[in-house]
VOGU-3710 file (C-alpha; in Angstrom, 3 decimals, decimal comma):
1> xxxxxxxxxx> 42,744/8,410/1,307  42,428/7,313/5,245  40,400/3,856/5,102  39,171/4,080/9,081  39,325/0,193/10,057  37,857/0,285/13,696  39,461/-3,194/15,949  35,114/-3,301/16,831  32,503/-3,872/15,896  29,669/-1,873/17,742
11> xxxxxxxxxx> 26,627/-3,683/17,939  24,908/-0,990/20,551  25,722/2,052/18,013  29,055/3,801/18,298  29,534/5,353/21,900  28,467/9,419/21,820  32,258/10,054/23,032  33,881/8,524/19,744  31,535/10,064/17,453  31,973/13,695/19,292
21> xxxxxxxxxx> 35,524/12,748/18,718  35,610/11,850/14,985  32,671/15,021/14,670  36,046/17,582/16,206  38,885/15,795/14,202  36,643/16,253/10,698  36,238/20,069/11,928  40,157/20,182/12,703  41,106/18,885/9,260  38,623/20,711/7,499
31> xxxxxxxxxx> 39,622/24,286/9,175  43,372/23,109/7,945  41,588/22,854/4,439  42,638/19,163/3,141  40,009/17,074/3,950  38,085/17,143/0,894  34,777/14,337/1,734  34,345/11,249/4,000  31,846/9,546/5,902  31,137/6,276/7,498
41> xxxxxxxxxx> 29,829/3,169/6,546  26,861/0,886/8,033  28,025/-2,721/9,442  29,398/-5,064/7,036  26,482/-7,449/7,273  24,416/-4,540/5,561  26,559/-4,867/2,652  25,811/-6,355/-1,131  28,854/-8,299/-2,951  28,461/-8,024/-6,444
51> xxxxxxxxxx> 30,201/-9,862/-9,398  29,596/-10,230/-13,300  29,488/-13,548/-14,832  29,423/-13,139/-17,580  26,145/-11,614/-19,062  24,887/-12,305/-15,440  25,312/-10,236/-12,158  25,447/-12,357/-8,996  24,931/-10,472/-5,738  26,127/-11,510/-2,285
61> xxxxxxxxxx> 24,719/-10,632/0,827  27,485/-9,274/3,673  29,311/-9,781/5,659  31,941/-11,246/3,831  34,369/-14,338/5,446  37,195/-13,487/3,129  37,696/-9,603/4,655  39,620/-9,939/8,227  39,279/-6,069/8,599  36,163/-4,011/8,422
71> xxxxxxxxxx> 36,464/-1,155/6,691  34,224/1,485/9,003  34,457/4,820/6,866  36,938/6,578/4,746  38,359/10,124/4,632  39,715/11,843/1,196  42,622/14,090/2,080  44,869/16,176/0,446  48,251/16,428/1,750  51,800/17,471/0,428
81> xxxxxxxxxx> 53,599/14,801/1,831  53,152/10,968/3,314  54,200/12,580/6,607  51,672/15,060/7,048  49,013/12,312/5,999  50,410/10,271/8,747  50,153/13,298/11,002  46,541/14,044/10,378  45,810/10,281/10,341  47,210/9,960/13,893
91> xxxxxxxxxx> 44,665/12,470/14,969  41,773/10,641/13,885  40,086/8,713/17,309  39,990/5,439/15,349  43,748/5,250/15,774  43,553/4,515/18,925  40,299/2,103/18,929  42,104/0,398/15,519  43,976/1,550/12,477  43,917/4,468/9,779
101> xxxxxxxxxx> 45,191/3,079/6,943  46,920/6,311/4,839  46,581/4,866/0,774  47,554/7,168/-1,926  45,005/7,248/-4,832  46,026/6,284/-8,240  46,062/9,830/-10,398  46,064/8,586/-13,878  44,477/4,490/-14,195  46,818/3,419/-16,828
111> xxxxxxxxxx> 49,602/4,107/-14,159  48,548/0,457/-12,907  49,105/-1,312/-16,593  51,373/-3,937/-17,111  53,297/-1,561/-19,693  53,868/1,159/-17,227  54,633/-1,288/-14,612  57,055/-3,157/-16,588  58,365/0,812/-17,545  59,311/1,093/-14,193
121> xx> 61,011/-1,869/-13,331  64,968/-1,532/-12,781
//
């Protein structure tokens, strides 16, 4: 997964150039068949926190203090190696404007237990 973490914030709307940009790279990675669905994300002051306490469900309104980078969209890829994720990554415009973060996606949940942790430990 490519978390796209833009270093702004656009108040104005994102300039035309950037999206025409991001609009080619989605085409380029799609024609190479492994981008399998992204999209972006409105501003992080239109987002809801939400928590359980409990029986009850507290909601927060964005943005958020605690988060020191925006996440601005995401990008699910398919790759057969960390290097060609880092390739395609590169490509994105948001590299240059900020950071792609490349994060591999958990296949199976329980791969994050204690037990299998402590299964792989030397």
């Amino acid at each position: 997964m490519l978390l796209i973490r833009p270093d702004h914030e656009y108040p104005d709307g994102v300039p035309d150039e950037m999206i025409r940009r991001t609009e080619a790279w989605v085409a380029e990675v799609k024609a190479r068949g492994v981008h399998l669905t992204g999209g972006a994300l409105h501003p992080p002051a239109e987002s809801t926190g939400v928590r359980r306490q409990g029986a009850k469900v507290v909601t927060t309104d964005g943005p958020f203090a605690e988060s020191k980078e925006q996440m601005g969209g995401f990008d699910l890829i398919e790759c057969d190696t960390l290097a060609e994720a880092v390739e395609i990554a590169a490509g994105h415009p948001v590299a240059e404007a900020g950071m792609v973060e490349v994060r591999p996606m958990v296949e199976e949940l329980a791969s994050l237990g204690r037990q299998a942790v402590a299964d792989r430990a030397p």
